[in-house]
C-alpha positions, 0 to 999 in steps of 0.5 A: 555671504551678504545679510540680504542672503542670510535674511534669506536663507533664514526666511526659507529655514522658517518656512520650511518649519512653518514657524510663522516668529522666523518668517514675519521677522524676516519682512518688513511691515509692508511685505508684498507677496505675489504667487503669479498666476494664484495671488498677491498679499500685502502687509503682515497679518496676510502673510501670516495668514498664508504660511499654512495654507489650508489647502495643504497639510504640514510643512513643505521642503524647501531647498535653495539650489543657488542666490544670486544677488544685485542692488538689493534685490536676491533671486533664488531658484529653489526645489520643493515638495509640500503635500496637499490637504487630500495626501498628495505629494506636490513637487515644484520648481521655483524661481523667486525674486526678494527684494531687500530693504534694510536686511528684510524682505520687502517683496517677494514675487514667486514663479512656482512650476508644479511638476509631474515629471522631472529627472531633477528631483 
């Protein structure tokens, strides 16, 4: 497995904790994080801020289902589930492009899916 991967499974793993030392040394400095349709971060402390976000509660369950990776940029699809602030479980289906510099994640543009109803999960 490539160290772009490895950066990347290891991200998730922090993610799926929520420890926030895991994640930051996972990114460069200048991090760039882009949720389409909800928001885009820059730098560390934003992101930082952003690992437990208030409008959900506890850490959520990230799985990789497969990488794929070129030129230093990784896309992954990923399965999850995180519960809201309010007790609701939310389900998702996520593609996700990292692009490397150095072994860490520069930018991260996430496509997330909510889902209501899926004979996949």
């Amino acid at each position: 497995m490539s160290e772009n991967k490895k950066t990347v499974e290891r991200y998730i793993d922090g993610f799926n904790k929520s420890d926030h030392g895991q994640v930051l040394s996972c990114l460069t400095d200048d991090i760039q994080w882009t949720v389409f349709g909800a928001y885009r971060l820059s730098g560390k402390e934003a992101y930082d801020n952003e690992i437990e976000n208030p409008a959900f509660a506890g850490s959520p369950a990230l799985t990789i289902t497969r990488m794929v990776e070129e030129n230093g940029v990784v896309m992954a699809e990923l399965t999850g589930e995180v519960r809201r602030a309010s007790g609701e479980l939310m389900k998702m289906a996520m593609g996700e492009v990292f692009i490397m510099r150095d072994a860490k994640i520069a930018e991260r543009r996430a496509y997330v899916i909510e889902l209501k109803e899926n004979d996949y999960m």
